[in-house]
DOLOGU-697231 format. One record per residue (C-alpha): residue number from 1; residue in one letter; chain; x, y, z. Coordinates in Angstrom, 1 decimal. Example, Ala and Ser with C-alpha at 12.3 -4.5 7.8 and 13.67 -1.06 7.14 Angstrom:
BEGIN
pt num->1; residuo->A; cadena->A; c1->12.3; c2->-4.5; c3->7.8
pt num->2; residuo->S; cadena->A; c1->13.7; c2->-1.1; c3->7.1
! end
This chain:
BEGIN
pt num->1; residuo->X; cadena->A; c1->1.5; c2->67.9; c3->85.5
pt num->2; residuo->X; cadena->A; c1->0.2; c2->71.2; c3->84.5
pt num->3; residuo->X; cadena->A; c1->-3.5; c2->70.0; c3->85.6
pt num->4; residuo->X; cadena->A; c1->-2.0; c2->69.0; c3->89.0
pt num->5; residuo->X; cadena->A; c1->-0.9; c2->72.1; c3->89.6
pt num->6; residuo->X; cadena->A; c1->-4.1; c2->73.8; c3->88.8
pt num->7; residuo->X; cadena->A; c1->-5.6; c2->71.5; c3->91.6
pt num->8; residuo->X; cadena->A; c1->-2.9; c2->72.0; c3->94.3
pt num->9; residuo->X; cadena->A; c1->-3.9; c2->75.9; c3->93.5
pt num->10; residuo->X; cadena->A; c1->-7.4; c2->75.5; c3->93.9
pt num->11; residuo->X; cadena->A; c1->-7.0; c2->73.2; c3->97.1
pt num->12; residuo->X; cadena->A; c1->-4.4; c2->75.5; c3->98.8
pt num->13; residuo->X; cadena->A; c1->-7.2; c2->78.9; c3->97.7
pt num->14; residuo->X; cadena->A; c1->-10.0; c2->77.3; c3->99.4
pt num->15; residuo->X; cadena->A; c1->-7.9; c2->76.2; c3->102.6
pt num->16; residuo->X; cadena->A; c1->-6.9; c2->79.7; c3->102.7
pt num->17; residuo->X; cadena->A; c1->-10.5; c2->81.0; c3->102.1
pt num->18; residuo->X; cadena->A; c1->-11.9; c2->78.6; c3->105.1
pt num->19; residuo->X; cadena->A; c1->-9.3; c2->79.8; c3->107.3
pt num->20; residuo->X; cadena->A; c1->-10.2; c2->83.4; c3->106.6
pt num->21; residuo->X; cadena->A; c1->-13.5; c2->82.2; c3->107.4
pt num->22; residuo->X; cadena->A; c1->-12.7; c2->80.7; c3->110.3
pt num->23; residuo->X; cadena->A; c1->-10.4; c2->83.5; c3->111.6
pt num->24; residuo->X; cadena->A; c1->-13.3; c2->86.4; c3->111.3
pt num->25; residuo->X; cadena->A; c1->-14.6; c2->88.2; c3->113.7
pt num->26; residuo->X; cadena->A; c1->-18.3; c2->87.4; c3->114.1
pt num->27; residuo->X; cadena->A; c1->-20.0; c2->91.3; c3->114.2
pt num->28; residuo->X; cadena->A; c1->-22.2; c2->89.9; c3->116.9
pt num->29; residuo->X; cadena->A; c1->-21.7; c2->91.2; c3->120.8
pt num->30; residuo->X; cadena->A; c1->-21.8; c2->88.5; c3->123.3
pt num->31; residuo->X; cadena->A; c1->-23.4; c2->90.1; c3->126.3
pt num->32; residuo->X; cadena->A; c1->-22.7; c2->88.7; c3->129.6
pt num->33; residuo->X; cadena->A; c1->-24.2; c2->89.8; c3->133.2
pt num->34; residuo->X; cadena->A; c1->-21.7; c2->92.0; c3->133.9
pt num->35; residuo->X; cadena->A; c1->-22.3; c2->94.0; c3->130.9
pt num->36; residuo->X; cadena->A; c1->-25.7; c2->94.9; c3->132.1
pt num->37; residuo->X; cadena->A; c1->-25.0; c2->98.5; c3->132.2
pt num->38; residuo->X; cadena->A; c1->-24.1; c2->98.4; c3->128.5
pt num->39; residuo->X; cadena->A; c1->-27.3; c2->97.9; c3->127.7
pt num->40; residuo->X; cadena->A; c1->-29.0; c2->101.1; c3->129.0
pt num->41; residuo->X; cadena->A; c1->-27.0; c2->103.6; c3->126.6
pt num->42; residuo->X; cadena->A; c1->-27.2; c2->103.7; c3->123.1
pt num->43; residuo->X; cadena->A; c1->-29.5; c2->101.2; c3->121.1
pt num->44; residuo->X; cadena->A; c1->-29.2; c2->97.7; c3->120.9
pt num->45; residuo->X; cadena->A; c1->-31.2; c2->94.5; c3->119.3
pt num->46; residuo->X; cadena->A; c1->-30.6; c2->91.5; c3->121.4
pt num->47; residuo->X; cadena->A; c1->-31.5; c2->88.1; c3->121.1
pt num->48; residuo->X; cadena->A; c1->-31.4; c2->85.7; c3->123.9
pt num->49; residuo->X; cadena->A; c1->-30.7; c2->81.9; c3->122.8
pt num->50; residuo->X; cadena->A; c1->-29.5; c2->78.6; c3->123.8
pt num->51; residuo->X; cadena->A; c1->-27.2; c2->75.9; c3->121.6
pt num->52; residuo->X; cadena->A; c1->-29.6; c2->73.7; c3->121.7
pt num->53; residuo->X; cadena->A; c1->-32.5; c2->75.4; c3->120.5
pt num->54; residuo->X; cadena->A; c1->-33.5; c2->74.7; c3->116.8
pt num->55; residuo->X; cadena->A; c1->-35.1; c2->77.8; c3->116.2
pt num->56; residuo->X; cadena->A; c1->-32.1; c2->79.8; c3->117.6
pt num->57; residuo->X; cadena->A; c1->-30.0; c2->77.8; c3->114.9
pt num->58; residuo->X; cadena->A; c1->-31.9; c2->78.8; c3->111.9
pt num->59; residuo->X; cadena->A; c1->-32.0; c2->82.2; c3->113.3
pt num->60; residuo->X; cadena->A; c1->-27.9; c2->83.1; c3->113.6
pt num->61; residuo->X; cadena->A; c1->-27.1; c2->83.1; c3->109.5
pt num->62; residuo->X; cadena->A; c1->-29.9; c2->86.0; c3->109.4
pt num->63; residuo->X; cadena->A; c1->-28.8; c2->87.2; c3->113.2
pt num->64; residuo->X; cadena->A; c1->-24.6; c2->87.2; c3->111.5
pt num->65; residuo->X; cadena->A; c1->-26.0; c2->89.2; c3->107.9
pt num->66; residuo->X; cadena->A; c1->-28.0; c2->91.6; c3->110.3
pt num->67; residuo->X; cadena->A; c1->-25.0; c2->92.5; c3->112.7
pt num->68; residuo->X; cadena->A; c1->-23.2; c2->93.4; c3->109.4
pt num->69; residuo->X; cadena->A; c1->-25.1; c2->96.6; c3->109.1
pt num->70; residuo->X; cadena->A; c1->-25.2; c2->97.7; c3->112.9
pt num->71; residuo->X; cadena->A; c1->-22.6; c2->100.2; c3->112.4
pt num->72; residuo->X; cadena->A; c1->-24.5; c2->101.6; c3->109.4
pt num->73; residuo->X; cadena->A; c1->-27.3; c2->101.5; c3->111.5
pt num->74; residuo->X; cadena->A; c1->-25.6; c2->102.4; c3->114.8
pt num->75; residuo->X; cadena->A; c1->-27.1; c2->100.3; c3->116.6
pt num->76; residuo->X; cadena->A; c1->-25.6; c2->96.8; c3->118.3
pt num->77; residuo->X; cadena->A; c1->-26.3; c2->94.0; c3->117.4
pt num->78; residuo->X; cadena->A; c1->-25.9; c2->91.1; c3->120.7
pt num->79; residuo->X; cadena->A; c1->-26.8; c2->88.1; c3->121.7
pt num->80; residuo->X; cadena->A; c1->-27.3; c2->86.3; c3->125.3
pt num->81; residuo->X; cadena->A; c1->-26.9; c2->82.8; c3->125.8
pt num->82; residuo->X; cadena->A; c1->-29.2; c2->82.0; c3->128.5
pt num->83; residuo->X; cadena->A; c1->-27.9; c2->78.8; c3->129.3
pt num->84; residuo->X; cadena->A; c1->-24.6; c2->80.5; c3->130.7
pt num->85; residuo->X; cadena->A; c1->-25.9; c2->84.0; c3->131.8
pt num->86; residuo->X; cadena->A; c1->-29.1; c2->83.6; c3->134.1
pt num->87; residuo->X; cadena->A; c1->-29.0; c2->87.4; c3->135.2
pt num->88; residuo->X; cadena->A; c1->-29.5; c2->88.8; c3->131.8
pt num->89; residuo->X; cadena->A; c1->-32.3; c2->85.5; c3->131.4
pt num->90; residuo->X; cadena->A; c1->-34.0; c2->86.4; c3->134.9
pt num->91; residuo->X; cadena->A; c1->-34.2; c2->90.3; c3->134.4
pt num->92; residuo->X; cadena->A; c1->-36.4; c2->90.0; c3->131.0
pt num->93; residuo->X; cadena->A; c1->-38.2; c2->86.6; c3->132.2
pt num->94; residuo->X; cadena->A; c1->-37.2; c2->85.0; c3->128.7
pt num->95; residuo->X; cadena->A; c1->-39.7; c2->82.3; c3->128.8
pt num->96; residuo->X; cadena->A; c1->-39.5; c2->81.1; c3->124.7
pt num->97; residuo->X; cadena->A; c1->-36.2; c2->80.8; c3->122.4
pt num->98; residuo->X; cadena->A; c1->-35.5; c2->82.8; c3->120.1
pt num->99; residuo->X; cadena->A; c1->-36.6; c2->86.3; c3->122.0
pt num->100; residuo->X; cadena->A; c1->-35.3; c2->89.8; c3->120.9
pt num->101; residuo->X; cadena->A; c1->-35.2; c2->92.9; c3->122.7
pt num->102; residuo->X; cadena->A; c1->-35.2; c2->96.3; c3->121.0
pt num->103; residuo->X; cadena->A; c1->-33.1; c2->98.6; c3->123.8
pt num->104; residuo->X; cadena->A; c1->-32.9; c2->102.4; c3->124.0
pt num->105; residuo->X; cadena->A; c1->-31.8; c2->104.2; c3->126.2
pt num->106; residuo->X; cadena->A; c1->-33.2; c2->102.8; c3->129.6
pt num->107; residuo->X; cadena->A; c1->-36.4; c2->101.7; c3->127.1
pt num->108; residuo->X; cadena->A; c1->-37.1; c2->98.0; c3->126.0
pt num->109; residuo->X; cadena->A; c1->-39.1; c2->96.4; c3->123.9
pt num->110; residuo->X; cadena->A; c1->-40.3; c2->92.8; c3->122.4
pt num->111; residuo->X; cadena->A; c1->-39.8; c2->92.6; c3->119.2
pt num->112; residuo->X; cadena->A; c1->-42.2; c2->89.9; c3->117.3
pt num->113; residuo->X; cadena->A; c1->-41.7; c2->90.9; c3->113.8
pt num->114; residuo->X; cadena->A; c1->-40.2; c2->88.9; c3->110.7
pt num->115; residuo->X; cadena->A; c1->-37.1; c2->86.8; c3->111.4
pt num->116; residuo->X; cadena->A; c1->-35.2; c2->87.9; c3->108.5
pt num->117; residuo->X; cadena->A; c1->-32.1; c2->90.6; c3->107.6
pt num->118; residuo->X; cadena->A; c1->-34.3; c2->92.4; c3->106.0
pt num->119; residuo->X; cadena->A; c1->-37.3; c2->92.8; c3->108.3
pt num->120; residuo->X; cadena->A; c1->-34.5; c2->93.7; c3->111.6
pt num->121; residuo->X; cadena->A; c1->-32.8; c2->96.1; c3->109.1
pt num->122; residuo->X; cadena->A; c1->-36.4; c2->98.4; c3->108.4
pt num->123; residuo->X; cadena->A; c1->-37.5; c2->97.6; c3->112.0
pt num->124; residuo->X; cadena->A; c1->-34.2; c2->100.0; c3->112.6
pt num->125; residuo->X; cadena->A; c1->-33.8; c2->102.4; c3->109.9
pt num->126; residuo->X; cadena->A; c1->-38.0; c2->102.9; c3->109.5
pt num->127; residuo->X; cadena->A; c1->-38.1; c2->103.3; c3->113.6
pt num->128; residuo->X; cadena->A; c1->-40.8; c2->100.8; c3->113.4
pt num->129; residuo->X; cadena->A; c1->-39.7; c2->100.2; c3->117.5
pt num->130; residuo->X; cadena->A; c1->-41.9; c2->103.6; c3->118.3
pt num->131; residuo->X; cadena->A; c1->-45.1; c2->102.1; c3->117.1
pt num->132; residuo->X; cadena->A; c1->-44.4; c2->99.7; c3->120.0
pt num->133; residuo->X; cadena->A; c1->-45.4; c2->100.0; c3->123.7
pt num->134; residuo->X; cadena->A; c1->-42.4; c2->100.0; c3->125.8
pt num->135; residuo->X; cadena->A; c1->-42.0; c2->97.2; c3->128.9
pt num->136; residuo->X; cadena->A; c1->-43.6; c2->98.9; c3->131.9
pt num->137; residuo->X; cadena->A; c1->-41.0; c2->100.8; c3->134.4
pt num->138; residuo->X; cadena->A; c1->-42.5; c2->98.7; c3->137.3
pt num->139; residuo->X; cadena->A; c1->-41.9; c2->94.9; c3->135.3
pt num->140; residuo->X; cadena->A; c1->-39.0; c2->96.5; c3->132.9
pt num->141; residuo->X; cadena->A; c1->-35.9; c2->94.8; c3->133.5
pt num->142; residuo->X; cadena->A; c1->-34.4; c2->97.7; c3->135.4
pt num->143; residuo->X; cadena->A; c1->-36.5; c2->97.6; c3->138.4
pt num->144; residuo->X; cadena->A; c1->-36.1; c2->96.6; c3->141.5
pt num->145; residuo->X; cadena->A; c1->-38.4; c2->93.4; c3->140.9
pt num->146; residuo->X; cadena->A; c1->-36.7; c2->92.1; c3->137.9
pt num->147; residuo->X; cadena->A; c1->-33.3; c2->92.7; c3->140.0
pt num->148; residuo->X; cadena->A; c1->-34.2; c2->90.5; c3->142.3
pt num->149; residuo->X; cadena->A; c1->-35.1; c2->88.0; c3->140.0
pt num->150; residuo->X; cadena->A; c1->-32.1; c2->88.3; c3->138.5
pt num->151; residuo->X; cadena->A; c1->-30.0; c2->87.8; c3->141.6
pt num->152; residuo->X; cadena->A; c1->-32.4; c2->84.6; c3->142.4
pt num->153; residuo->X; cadena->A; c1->-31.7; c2->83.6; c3->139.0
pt num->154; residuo->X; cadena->A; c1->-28.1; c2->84.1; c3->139.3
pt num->155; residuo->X; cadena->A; c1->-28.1; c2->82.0; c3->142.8
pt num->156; residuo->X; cadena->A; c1->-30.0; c2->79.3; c3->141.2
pt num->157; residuo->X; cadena->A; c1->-27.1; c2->79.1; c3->138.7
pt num->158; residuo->X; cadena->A; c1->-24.4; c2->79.3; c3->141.5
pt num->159; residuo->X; cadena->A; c1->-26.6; c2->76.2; c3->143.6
pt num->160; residuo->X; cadena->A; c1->-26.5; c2->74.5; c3->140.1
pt num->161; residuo->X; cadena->A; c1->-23.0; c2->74.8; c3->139.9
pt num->162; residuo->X; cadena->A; c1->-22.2; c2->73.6; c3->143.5
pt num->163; residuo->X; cadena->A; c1->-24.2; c2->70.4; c3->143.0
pt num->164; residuo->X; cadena->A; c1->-21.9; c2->69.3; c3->139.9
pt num->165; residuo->X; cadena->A; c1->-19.0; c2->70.1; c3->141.8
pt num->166; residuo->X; cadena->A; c1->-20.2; c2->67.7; c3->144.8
pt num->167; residuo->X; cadena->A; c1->-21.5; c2->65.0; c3->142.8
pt num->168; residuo->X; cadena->A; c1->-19.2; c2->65.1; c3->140.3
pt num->169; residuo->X; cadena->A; c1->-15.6; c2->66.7; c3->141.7
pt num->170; residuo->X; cadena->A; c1->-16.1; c2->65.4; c3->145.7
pt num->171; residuo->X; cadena->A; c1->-18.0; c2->62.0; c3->144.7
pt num->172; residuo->X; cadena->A; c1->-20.8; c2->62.7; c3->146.9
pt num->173; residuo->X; cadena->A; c1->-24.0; c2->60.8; c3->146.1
pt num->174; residuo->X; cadena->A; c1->-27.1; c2->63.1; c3->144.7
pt num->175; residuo->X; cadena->A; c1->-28.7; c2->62.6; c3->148.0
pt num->176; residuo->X; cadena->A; c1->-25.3; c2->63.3; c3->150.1
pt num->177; residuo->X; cadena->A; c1->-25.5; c2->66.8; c3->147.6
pt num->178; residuo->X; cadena->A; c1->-29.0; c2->67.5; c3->148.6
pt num->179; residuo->X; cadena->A; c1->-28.5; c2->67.1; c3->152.8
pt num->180; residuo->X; cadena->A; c1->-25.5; c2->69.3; c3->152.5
pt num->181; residuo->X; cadena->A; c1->-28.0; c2->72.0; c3->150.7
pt num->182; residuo->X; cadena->A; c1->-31.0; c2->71.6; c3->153.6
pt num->183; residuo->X; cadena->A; c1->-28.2; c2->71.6; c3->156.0
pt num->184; residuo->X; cadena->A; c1->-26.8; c2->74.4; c3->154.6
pt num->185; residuo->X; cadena->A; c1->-30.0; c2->76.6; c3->154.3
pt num->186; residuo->X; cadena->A; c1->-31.4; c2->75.3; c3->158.1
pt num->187; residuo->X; cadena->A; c1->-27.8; c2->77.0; c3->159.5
pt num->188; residuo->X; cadena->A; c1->-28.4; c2->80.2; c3->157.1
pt num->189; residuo->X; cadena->A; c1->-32.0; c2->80.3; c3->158.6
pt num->190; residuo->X; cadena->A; c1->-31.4; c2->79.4; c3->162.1
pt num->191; residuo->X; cadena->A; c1->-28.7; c2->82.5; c3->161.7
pt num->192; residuo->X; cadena->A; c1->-30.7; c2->85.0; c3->160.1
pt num->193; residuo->X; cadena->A; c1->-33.2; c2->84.5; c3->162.8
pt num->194; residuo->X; cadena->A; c1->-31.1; c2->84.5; c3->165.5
pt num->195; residuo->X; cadena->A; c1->-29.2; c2->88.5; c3->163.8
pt num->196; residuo->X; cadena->A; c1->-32.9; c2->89.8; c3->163.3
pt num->197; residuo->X; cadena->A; c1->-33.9; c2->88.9; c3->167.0
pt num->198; residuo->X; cadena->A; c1->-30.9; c2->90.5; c3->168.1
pt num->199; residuo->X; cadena->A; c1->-31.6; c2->93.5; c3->166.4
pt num->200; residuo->X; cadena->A; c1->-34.8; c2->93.6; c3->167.1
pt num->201; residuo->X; cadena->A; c1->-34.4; c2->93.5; c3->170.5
pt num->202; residuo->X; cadena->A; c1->-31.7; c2->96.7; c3->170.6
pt num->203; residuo->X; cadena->A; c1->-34.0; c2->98.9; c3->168.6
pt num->204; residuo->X; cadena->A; c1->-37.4; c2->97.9; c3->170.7
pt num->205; residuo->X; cadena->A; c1->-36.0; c2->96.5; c3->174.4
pt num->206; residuo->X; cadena->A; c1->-38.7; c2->94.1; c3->176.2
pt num->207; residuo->X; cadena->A; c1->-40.4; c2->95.2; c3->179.3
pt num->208; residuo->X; cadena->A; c1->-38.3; c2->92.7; c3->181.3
pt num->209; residuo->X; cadena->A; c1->-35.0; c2->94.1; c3->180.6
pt num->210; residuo->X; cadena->A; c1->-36.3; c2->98.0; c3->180.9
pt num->211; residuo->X; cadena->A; c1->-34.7; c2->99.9; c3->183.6
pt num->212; residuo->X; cadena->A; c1->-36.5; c2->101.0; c3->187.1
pt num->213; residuo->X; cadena->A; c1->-37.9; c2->103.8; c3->187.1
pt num->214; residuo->X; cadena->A; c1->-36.4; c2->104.3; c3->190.5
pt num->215; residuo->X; cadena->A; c1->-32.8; c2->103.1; c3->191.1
pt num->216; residuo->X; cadena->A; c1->-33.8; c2->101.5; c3->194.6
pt num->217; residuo->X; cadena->A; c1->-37.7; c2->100.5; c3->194.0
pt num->218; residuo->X; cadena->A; c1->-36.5; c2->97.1; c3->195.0
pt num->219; residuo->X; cadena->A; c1->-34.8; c2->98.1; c3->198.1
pt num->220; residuo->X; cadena->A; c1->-38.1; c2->100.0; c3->199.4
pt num->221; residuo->X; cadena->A; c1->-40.6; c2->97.3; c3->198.5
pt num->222; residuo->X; cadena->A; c1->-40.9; c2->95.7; c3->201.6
pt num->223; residuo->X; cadena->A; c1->-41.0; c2->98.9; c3->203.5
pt num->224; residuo->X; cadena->A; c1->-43.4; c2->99.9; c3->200.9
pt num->225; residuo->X; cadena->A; c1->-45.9; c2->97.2; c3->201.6
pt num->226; residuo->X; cadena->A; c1->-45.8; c2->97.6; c3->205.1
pt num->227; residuo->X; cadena->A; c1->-46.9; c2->101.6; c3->205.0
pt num->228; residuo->X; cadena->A; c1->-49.7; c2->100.5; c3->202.5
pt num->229; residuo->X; cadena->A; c1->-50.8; c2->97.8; c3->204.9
pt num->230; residuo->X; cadena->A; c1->-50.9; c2->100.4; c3->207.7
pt num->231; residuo->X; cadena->A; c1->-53.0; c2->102.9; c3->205.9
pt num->232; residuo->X; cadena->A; c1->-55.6; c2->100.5; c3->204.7
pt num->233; residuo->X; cadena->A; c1->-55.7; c2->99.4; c3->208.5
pt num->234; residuo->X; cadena->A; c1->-55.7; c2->102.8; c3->209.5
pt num->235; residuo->X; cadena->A; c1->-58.8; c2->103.5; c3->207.1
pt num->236; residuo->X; cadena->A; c1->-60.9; c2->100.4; c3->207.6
pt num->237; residuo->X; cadena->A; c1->-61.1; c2->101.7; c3->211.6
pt num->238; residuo->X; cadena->A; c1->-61.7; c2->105.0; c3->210.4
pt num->239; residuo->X; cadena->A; c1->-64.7; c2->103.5; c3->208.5
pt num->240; residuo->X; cadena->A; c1->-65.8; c2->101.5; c3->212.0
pt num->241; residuo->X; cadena->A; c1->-65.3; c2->104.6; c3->214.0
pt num->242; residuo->X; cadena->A; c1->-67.8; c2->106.7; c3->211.9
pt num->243; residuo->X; cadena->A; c1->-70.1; c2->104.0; c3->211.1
pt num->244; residuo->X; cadena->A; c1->-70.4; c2->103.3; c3->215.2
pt num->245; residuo->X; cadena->A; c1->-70.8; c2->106.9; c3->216.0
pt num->246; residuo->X; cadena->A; c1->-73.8; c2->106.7; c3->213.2
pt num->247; residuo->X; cadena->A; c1->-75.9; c2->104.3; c3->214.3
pt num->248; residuo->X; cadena->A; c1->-75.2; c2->105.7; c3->218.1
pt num->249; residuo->X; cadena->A; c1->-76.7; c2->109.3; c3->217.1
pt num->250; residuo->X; cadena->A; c1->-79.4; c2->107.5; c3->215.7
pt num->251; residuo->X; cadena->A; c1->-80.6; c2->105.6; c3->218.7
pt num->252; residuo->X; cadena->A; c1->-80.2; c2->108.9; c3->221.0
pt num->253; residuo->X; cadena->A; c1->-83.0; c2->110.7; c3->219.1
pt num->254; residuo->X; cadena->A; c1->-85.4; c2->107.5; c3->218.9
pt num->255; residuo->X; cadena->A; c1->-85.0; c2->107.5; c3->222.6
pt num->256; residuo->X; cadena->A; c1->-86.0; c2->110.8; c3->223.5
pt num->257; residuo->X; cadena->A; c1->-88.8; c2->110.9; c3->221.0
pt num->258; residuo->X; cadena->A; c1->-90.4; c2->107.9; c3->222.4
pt num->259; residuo->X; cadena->A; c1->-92.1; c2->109.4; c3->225.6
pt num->260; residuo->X; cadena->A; c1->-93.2; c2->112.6; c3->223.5
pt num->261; residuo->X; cadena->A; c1->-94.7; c2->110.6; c3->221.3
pt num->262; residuo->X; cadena->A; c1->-97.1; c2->109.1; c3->223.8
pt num->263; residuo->X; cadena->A; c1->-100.0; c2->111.8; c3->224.7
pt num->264; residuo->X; cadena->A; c1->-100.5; c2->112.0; c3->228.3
pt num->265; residuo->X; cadena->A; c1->-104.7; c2->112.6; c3->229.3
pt num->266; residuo->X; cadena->A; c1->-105.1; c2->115.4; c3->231.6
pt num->267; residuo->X; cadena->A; c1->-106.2; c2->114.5; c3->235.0
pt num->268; residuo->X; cadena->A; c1->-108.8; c2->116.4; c3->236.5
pt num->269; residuo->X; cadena->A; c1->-108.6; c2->117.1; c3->240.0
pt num->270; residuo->X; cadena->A; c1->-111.4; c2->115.2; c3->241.9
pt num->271; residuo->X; cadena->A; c1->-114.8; c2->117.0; c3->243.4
pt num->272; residuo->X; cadena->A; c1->-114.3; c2->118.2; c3->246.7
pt num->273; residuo->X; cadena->A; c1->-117.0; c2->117.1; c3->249.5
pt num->274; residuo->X; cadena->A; c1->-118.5; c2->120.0; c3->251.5
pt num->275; residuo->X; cadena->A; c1->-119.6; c2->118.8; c3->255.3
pt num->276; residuo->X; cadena->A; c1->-121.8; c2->121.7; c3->255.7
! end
């Protein structure tokens, strides 16, 4: 009986031990996308996983003992699980599993150092992180570049997400999901065109649609035509009535040059006869 009893102890200790277990607070941050802004004050070491990854796996047990001295440290200890937050994932281009990030103030990092408590704990308290070359302000996550990836990274997510709830939710057929998407983005297009056109043409008007000059331009055209007409009329005579008086002055000289130009012989008077 007495041994029994020892057991029942011992059973009911260690239930009570796993719950504790269970019930405590992992000393690891959970970042999300919305917490972006977290990340440029203070320091931080984050690592970027997924649940599937073996490496990230083997990793948390060190990552858990780690985040146990971050307040003596002061410095936070996170992690990002890029399988459900693709902003975070897009802004630092996270292209192999586990990565870490060293983050100070605005600055960040790669860290590629030992994967144990140990080696994250002197990386911190030795300030091993200066000996590193920060991410470039042009490529660093905070740019406007890696923004925008994030936000395409963030749509790809939401695209993701609409294509379950279609195939999966609605019933529609993978193909019947993938018309409704080139549908969709042929109508966004076709719209987007159709706004920058518009705009377009209020900030730079065409030729066509610019106003007259003079309000009643139209009005006098005719008229318009008809004084032209007159005045190149008018001038083309002009040009016959001075050409014809040219050539007349010229035939007037050659005329009364002509006989003076032919020398007359003198004529002498013929010998008289004398009858005596």
């Amino acid at each position: 009986m007495v041994a029994g009893g020892q057991r029942c102890a011992l059973l009911c200790l260690a239930l009570a031990a796993g719950s504790a277990a269970l019930g405590k607070r992992s000393p690891v941050k959970v970042l999300s996308d919305g917490m972006w802004q977290e990340l440029l004050q203070g320091e931080w070491m984050v690592e970027f996983y997924a649940p599937w990854c073996p490496a990230c796996q083997s990793l948390q047990p060190e990552w858990e003992k780690f985040a146990e001295w971050g307040e003596d440290l002061e410095v936070n200890v996170a992690k990002v699980d890029v399988t459900e937050q693709p902003g975070l994932s897009g802004r630092f281009i996270i292209t192999a599993l586990p990565t870490i990030y060293h983050c100070k103030d605005g600055e960040f990092r790669r860290y590629q150092g030992g994967r144990t408590k140990t080696d994250f704990i002197n990386f911190i308290s030795d300030q091993e992180w200066k000996s590193i070359e920060p991410v470039s302000s042009w490529f660093g996550p905070s740019s406007f570049l890696m923004s925008s990836m994030s936000a395409l990274f963030q749509l790809s997510m939401w695209i993701r997400h609409c294509h379950g709830y279609l195939t999966e939710s609605v019933g529609l057929p993978v193909w019947g999901s993938y018309a409704v998407f080139v549908l969709a983005t042929l109508f966004s297009g076709l719209t987007l065109g159709l706004v920058m056109v518009f705009l377009a043409d209020c900030i730079c008007p065409s030729k066509r649609h610019r106003p007259p000059p003079y309000p009643y331009s139209r009005k006098l055209a005719p008229e318009s035509a008809q004084l032209l007409k007159k005045l190149d009329e008018e001038q083309e005579a002009d040009k016959e009535d001075i050409s014809d008086d040219e050539t007349e002055g010229k035939e007037v000289p050659s005329r009364n040059s002509s006989p003076s130009a032919v020398r007359q012989r003198p004529v002498n008077p013929a010998p008289t006869m004398d009858n005596s």
